[in-house]
LOROBA-13591 format. One record per atom (N, C-alpha, C): atom name; x negated, y negated, z negated; residue in three letters. Coordinates in steps of 0.2 Angstrom, whole numbers. Each point is the difference from the previous one (the first is absolute). Example, Ala and Ser with C-alpha at 12.3 -4.5 7.8 and 13.67 -1.06 7.14 Angstrom:
residues 2
<name=N&xx=-66&yy=28&zz=-39&resn=ala>
<name=CA&xx=4&yy=-6&zz=0&resn=ala>
<name=C&xx=-4&yy=-6&zz=0&resn=ala>
<name=N&xx=2&yy=-5&zz=4&resn=ser>
<name=CA&xx=-4&yy=-6&zz=-1&resn=ser>
<name=C&xx=4&yy=-5&zz=-3&resn=ser>
This chain:
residues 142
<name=N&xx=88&yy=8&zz=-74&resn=unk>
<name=CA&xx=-3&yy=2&zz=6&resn=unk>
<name=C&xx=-8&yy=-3&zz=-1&resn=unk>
<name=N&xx=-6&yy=6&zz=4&resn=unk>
<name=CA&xx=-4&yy=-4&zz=-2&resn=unk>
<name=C&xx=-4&yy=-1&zz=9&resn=unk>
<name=N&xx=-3&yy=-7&zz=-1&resn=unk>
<name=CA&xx=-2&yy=-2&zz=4&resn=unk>
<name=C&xx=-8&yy=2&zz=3&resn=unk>
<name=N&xx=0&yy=1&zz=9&resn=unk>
<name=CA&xx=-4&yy=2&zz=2&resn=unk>
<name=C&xx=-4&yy=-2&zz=6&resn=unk>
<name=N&xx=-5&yy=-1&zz=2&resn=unk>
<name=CA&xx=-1&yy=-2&zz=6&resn=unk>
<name=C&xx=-5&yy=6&zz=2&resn=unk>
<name=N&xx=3&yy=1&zz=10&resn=unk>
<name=CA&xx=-1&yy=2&zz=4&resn=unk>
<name=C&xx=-6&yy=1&zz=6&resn=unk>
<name=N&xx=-4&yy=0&zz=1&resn=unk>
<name=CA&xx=-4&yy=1&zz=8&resn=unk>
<name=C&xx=2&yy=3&zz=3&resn=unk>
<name=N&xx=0&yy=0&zz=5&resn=unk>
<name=CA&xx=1&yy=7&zz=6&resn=unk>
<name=C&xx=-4&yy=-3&zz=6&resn=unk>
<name=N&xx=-2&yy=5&zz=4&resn=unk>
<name=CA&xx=-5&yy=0&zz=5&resn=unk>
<name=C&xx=5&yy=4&zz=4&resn=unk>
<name=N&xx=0&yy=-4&zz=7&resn=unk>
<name=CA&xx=6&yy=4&zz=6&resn=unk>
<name=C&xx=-2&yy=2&zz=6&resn=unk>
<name=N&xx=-4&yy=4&zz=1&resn=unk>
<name=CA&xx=-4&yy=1&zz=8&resn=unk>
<name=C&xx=-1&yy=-5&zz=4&resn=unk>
<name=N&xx=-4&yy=-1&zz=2&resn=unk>
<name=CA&xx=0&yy=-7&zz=5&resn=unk>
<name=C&xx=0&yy=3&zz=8&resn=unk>
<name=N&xx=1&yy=7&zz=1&resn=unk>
<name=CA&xx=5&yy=4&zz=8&resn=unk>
<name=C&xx=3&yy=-3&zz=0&resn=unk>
<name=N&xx=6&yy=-5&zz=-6&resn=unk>
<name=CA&xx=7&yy=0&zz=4&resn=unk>
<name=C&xx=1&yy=-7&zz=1&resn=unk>
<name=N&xx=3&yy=-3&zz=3&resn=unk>
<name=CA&xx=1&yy=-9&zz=2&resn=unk>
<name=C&xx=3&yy=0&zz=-6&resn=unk>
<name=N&xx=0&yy=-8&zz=-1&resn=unk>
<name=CA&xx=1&yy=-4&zz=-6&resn=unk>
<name=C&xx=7&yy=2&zz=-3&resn=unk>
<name=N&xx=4&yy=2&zz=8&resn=unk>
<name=CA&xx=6&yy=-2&zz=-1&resn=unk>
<name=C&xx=2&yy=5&zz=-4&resn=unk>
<name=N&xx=-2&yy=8&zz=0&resn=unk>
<name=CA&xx=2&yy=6&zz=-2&resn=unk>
<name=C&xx=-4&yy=-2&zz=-7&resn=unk>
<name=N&xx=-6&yy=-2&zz=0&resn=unk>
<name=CA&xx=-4&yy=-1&zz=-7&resn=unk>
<name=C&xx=8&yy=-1&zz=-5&resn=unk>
<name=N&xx=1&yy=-8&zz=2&resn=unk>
<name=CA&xx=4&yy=-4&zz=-4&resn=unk>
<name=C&xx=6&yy=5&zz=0&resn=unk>
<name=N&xx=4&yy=3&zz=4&resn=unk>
<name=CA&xx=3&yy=6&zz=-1&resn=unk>
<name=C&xx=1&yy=6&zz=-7&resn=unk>
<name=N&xx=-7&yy=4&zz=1&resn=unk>
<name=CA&xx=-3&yy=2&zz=-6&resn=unk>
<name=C&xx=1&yy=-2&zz=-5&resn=unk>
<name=N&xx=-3&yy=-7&zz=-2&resn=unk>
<name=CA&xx=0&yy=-3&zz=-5&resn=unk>
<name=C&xx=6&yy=-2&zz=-3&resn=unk>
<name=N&xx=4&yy=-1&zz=4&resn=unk>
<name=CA&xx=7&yy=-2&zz=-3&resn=unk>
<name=C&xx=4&yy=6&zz=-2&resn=unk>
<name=N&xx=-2&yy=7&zz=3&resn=unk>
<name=CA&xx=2&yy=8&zz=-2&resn=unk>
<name=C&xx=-2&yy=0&zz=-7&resn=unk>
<name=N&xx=-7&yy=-3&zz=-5&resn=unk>
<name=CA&xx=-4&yy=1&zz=-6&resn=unk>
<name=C&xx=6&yy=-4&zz=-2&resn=unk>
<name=N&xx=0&yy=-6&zz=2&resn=unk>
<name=CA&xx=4&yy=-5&zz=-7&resn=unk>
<name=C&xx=8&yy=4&zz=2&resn=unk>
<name=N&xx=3&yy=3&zz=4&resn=unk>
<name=CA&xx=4&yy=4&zz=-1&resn=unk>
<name=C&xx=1&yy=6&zz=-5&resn=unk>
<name=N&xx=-5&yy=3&zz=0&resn=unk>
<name=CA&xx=-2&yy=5&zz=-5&resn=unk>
<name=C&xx=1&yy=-4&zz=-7&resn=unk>
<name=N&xx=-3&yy=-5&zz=-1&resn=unk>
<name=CA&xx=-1&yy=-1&zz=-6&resn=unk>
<name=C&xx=7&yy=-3&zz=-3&resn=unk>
<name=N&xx=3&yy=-4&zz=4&resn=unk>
<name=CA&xx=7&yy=-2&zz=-1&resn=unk>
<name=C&xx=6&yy=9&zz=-1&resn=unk>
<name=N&xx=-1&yy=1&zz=4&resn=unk>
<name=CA&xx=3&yy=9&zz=-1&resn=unk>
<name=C&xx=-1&yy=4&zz=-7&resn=unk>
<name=N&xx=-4&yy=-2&zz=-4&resn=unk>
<name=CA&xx=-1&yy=1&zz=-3&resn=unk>
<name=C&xx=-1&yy=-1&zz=-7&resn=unk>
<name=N&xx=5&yy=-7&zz=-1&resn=unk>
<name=CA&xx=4&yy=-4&zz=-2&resn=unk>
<name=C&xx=-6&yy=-5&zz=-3&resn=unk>
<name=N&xx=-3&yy=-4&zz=5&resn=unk>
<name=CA&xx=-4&yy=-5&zz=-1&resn=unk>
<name=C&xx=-1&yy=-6&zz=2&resn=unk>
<name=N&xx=-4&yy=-5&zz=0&resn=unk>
<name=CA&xx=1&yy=-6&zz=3&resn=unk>
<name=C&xx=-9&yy=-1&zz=0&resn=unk>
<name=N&xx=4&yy=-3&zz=10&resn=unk>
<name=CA&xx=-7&yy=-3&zz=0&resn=unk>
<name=C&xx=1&yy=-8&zz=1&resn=unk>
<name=N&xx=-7&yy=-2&zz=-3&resn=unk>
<name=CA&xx=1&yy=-8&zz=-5&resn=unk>
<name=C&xx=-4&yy=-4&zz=5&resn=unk>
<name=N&xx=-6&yy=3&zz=2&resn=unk>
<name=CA&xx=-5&yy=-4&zz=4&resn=unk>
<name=C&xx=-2&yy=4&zz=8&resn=unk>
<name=N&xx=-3&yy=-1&zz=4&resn=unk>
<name=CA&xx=-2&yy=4&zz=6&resn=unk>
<name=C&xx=-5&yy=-3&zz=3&resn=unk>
<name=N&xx=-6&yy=0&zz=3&resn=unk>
<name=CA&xx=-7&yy=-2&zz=4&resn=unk>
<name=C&xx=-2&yy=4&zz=5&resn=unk>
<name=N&xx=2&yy=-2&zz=5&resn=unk>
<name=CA&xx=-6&yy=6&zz=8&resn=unk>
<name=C&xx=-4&yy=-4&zz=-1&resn=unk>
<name=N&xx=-6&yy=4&zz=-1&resn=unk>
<name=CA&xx=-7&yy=-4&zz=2&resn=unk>
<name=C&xx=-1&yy=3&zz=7&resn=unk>
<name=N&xx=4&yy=2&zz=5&resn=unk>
<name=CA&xx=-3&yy=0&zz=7&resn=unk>
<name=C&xx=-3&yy=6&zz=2&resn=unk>
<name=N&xx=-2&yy=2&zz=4&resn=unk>
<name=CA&xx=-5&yy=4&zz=5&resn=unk>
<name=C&xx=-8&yy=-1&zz=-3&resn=unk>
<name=N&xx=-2&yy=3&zz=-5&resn=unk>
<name=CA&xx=-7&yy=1&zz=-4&resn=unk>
<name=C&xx=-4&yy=4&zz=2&resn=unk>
<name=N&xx=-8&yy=0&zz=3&resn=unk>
<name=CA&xx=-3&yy=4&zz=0&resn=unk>
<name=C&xx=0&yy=6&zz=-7&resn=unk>
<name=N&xx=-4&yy=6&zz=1&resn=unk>
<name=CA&xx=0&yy=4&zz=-6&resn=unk>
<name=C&xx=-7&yy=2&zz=-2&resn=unk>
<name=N&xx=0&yy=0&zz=-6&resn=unk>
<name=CA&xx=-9&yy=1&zz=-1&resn=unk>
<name=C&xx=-3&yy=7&zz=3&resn=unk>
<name=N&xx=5&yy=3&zz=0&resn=unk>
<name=CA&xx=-1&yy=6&zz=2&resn=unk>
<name=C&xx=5&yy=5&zz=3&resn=unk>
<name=N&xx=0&yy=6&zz=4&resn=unk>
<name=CA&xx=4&yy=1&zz=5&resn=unk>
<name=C&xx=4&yy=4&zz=-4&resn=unk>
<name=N&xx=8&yy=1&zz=0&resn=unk>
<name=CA&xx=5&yy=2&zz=-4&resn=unk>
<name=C&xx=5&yy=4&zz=5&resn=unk>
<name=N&xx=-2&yy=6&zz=0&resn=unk>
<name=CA&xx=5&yy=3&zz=6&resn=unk>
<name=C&xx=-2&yy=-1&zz=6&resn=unk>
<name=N&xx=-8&yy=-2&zz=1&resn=unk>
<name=CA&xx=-3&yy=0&zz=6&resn=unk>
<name=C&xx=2&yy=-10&zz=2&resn=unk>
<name=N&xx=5&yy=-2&zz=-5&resn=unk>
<name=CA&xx=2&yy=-8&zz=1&resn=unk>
<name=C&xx=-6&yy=-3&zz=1&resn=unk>
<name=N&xx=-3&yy=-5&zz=2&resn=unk>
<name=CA&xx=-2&yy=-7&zz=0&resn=unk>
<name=C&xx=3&yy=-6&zz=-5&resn=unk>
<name=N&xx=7&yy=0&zz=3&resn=unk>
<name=CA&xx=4&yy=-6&zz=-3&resn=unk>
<name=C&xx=5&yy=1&zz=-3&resn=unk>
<name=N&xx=5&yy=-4&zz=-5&resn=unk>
<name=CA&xx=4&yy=0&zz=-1&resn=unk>
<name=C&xx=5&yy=-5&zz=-2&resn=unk>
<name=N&xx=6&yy=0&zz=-1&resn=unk>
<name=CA&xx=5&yy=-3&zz=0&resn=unk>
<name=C&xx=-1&yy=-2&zz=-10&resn=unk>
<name=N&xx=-1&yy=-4&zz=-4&resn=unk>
<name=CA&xx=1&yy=-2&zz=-7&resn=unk>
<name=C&xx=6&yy=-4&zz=-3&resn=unk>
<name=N&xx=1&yy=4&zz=-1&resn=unk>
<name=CA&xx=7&yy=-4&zz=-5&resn=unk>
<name=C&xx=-1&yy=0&zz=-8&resn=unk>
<name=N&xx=2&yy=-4&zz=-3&resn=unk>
<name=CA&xx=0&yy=-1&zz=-7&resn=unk>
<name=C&xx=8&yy=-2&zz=-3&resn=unk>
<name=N&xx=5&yy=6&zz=-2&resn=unk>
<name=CA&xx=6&yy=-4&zz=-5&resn=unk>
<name=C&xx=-2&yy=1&zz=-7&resn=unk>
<name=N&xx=5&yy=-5&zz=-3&resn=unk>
<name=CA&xx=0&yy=0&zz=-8&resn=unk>
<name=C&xx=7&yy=3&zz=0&resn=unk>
<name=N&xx=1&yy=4&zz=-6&resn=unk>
<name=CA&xx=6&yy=2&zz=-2&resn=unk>
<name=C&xx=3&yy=3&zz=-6&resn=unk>
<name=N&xx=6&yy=2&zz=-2&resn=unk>
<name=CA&xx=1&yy=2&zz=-6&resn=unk>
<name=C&xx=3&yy=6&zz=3&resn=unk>
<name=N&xx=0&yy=7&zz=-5&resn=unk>
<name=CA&xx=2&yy=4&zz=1&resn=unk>
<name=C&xx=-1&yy=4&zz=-6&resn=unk>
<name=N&xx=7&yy=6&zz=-2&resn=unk>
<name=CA&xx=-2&yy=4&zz=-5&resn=unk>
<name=C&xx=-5&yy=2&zz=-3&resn=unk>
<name=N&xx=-4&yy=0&zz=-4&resn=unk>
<name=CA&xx=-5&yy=4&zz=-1&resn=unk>
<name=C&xx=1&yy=10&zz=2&resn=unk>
<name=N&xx=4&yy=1&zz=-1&resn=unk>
<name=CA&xx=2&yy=7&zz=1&resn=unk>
<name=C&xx=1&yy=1&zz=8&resn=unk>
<name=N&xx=1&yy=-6&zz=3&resn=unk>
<name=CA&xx=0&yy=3&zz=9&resn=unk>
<name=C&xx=-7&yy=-2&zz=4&resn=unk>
<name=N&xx=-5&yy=-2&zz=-5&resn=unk>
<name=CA&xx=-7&yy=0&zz=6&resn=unk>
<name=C&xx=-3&yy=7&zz=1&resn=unk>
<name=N&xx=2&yy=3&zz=-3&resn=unk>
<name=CA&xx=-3&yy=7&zz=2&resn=unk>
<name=C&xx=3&yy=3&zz=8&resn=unk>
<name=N&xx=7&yy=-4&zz=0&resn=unk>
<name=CA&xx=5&yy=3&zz=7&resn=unk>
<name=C&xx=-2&yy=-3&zz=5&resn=unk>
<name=N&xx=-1&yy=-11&zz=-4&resn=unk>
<name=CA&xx=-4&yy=-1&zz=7&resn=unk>
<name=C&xx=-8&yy=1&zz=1&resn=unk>
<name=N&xx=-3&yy=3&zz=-2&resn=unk>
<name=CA&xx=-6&yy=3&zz=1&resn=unk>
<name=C&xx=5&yy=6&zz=7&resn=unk>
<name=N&xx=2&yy=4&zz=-2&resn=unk>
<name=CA&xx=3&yy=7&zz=4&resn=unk>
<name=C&xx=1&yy=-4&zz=6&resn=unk>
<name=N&xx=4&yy=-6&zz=2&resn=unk>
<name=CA&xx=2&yy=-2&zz=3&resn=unk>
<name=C&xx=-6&yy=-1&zz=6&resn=unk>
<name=N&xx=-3&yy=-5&zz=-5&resn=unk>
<name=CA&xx=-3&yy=-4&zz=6&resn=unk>
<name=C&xx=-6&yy=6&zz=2&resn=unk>
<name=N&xx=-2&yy=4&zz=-4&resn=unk>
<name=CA&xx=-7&yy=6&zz=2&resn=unk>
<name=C&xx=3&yy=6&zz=7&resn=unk>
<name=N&xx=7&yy=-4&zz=1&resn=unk>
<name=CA&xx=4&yy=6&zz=5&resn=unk>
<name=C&xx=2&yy=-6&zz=8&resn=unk>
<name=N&xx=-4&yy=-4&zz=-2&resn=unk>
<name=CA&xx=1&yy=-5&zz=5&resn=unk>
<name=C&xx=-6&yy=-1&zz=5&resn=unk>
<name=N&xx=1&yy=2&zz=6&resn=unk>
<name=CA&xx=-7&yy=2&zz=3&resn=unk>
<name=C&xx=-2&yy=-5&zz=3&resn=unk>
<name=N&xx=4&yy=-7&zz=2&resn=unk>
<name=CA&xx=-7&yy=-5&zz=1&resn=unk>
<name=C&xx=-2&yy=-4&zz=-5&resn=unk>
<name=N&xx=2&yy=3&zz=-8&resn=unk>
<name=CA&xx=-4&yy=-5&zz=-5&resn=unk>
<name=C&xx=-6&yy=5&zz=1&resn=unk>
<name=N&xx=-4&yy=-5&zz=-2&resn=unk>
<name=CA&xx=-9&yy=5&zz=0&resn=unk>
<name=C&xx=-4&yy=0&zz=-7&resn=unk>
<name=N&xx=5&yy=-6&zz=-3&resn=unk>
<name=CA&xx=-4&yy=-3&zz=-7&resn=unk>
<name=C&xx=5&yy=-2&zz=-3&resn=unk>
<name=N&xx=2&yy=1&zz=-10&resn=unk>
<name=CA&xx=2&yy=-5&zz=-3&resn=unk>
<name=C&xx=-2&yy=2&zz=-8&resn=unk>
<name=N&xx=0&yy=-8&zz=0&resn=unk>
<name=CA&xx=-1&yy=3&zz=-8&resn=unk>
<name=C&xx=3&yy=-6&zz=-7&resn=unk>
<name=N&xx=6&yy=2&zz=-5&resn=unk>
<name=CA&xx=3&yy=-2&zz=-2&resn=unk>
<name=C&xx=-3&yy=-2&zz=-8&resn=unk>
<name=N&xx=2&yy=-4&zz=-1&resn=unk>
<name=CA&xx=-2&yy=-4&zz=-7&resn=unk>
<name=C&xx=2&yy=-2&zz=-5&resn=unk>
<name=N&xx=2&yy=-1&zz=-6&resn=unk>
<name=CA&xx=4&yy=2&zz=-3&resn=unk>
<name=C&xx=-1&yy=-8&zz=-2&resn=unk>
<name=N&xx=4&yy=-6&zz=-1&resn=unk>
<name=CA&xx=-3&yy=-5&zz=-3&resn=unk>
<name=C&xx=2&yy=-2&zz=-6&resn=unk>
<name=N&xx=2&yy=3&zz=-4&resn=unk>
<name=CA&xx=-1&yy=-1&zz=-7&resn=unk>
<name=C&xx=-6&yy=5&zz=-4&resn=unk>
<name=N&xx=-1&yy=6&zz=5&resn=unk>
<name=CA&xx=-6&yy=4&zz=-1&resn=unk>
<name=C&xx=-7&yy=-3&zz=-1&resn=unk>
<name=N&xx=0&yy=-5&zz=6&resn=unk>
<name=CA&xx=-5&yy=-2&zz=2&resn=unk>
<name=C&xx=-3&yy=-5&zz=-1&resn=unk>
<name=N&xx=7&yy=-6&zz=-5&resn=unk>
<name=CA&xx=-1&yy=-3&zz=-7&resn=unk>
<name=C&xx=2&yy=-6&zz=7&resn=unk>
<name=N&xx=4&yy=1&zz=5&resn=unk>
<name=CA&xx=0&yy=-9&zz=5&resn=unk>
<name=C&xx=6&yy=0&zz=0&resn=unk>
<name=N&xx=2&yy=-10&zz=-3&resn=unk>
<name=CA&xx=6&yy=-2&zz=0&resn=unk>
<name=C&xx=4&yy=2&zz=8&resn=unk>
<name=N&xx=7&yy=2&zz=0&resn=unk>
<name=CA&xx=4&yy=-3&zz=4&resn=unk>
<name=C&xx=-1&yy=-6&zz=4&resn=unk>
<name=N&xx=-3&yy=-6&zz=-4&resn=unk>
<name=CA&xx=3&yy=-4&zz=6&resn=unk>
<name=C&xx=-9&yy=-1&zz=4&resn=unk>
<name=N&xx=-6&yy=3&zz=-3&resn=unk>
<name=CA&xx=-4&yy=-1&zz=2&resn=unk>
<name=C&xx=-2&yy=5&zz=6&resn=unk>
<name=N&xx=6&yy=8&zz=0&resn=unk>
<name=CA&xx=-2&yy=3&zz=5&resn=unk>
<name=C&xx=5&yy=-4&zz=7&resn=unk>
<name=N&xx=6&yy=-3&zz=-4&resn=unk>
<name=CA&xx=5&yy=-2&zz=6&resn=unk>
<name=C&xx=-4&yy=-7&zz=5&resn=unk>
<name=N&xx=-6&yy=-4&zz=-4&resn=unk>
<name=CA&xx=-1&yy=-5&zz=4&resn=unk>
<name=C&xx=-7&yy=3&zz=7&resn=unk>
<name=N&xx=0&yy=6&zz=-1&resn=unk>
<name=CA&xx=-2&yy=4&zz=7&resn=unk>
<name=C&xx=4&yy=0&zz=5&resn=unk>
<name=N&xx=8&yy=-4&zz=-1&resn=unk>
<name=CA&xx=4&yy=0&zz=8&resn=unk>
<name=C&xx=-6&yy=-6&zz=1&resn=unk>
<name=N&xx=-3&yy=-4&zz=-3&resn=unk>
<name=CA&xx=-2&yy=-6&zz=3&resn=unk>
<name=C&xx=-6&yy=-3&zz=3&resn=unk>
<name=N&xx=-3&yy=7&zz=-3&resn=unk>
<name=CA&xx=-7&yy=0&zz=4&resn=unk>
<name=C&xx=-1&yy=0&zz=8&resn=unk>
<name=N&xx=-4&yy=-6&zz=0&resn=unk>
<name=CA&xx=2&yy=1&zz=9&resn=unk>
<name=C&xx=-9&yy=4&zz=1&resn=unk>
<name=N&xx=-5&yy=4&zz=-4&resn=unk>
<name=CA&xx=-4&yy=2&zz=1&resn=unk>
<name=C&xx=0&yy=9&zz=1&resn=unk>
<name=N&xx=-4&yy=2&zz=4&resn=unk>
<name=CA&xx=-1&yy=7&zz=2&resn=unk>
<name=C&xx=-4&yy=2&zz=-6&resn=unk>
<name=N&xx=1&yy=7&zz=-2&resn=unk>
<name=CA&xx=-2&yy=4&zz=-5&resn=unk>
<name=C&xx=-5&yy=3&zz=-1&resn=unk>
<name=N&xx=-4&yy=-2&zz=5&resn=unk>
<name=CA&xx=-8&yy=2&zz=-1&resn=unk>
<name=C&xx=-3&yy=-8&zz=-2&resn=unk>
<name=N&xx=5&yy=-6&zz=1&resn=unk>
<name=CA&xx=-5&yy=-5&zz=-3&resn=unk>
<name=C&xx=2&yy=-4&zz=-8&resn=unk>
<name=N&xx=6&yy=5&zz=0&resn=unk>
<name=CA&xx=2&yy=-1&zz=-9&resn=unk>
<name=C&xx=-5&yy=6&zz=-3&resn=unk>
<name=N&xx=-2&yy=7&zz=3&resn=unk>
<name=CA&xx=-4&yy=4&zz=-4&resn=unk>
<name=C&xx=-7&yy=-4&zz=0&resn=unk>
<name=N&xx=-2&yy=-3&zz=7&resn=unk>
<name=CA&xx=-5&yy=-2&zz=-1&resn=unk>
<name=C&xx=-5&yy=-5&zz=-4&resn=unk>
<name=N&xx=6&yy=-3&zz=-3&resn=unk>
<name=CA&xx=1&yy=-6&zz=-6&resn=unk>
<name=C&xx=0&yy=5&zz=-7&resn=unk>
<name=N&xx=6&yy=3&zz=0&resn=unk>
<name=CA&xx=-3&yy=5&zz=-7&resn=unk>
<name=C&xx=-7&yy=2&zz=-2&resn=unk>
<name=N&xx=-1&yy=6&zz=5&resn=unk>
<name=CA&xx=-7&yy=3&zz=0&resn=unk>
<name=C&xx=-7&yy=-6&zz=-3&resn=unk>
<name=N&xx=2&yy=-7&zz=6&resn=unk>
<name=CA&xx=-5&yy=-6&zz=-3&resn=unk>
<name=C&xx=0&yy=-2&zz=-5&resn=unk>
<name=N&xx=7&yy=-1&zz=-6&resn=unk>
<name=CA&xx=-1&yy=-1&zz=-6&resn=unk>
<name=C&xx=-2&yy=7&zz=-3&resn=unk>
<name=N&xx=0&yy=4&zz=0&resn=unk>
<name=CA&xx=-2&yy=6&zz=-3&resn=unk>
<name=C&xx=-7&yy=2&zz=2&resn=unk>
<name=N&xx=-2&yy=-2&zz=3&resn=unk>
<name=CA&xx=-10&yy=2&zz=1&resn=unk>
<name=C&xx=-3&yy=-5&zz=-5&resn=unk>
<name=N&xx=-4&yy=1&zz=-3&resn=unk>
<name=CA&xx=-6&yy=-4&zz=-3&resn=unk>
<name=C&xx=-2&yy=-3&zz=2&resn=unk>
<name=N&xx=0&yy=-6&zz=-1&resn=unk>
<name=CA&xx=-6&yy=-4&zz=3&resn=unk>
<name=C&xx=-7&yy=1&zz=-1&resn=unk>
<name=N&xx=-5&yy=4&zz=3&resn=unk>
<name=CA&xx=-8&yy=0&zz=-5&resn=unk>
<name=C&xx=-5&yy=-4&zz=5&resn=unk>
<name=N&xx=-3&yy=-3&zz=-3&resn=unk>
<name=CA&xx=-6&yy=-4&zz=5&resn=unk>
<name=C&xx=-5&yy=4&zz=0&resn=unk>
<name=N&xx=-1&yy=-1&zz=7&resn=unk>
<name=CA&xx=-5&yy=6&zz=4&resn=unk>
<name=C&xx=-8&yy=-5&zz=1&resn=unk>
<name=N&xx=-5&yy=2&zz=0&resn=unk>
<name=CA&xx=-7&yy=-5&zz=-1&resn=unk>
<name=C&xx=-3&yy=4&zz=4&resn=unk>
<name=N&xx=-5&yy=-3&zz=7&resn=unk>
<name=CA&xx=-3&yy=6&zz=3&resn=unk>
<name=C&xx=-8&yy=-4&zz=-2&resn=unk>
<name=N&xx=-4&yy=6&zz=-1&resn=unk>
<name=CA&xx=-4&yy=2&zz=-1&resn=unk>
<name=C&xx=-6&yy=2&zz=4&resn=unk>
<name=N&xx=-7&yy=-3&zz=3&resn=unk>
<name=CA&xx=-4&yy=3&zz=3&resn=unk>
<name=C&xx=-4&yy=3&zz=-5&resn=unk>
<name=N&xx=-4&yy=4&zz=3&resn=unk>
<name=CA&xx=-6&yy=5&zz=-2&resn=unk>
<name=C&xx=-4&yy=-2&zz=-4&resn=unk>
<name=N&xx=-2&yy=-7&zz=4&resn=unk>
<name=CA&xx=-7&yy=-2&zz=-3&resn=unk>
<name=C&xx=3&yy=-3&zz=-8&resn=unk>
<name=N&xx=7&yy=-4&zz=0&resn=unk>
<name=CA&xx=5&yy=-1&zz=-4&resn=unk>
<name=C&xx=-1&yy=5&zz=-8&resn=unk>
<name=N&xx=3&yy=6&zz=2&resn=unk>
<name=CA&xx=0&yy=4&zz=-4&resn=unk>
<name=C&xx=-5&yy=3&zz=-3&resn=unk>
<name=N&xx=-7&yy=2&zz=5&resn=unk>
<name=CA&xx=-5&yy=1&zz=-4&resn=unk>
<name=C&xx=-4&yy=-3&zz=-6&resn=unk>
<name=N&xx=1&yy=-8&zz=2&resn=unk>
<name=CA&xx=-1&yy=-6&zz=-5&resn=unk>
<name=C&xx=3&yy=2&zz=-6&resn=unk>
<name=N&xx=8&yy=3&zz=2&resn=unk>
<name=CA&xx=4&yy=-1&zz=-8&resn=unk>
<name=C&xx=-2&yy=6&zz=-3&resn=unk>
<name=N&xx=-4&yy=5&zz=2&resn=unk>
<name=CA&xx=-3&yy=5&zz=-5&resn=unk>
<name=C&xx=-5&yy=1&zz=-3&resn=unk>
């Protein structure tokens, strides 16, 4: 079996209760379909960058799981026929070269997903030093 982890985005119309409802319908699919889920993360009611169905907000959830290689294509079908998911998008993590135990210790982030990207992004920008320069400045250096 090869191991996968999960996003989903769940409309934020519905109360939490029915969210969590939802949610529990995906990790049922994915069980159904002769899989195991190993990890699970609500990140809560999140603003969206941008509107998804007319959405504002949304419900985030993050599981880690094992399943067939030959049944992600079903639960793709699955979950694209499910009408309060809004978003998902699934990862292969041996594809994408991440140990097991390093995606499973995401049950234990107690931080929101905009400020784990935000930490990415900042190791990934350059640092270049900026020198600002007046006119009189520049004409001298010519």
């Amino acid at each position: 079996m090869s191991h996968y982890e999960i996003t989903f985005i769940i409309s934020g119309g519905q109360t939490e209760a029915e969210a969590t409802k939802t949610a529990q319908k995906v990790s049922q699919v994915i069980e159904e379909l002769g899989g195991k889920l190993l990890a699970e993360h609500p990140w809560g009611l999140q603003g969206l960058a941008y509107p998804i169905r007319k959405e504002r907000t949304g419900y985030f959830f993050t599981y880690i799981f094992e399943l067939p290689a030959e049944k992600t294509s079903s639960l793709i079908r699955e979950l694209n026929i499910t009408p309060a998911l809004l978003r998902q998008i699934i990862l292969s993590l041996e594809k994408e070269g991440i140990p097991l135990e390093e995606a499973l210790r995401l049950d234990k982030l107690e931080k929101k997903p905009e400020m784990l990207l935000s930490k990415i992004t900042k190791k990934a920008a350059p640092k270049t030093k900026t020198e600002t320069v007046t006119k009189k400045e520049a004409s001298q250096k010519t």
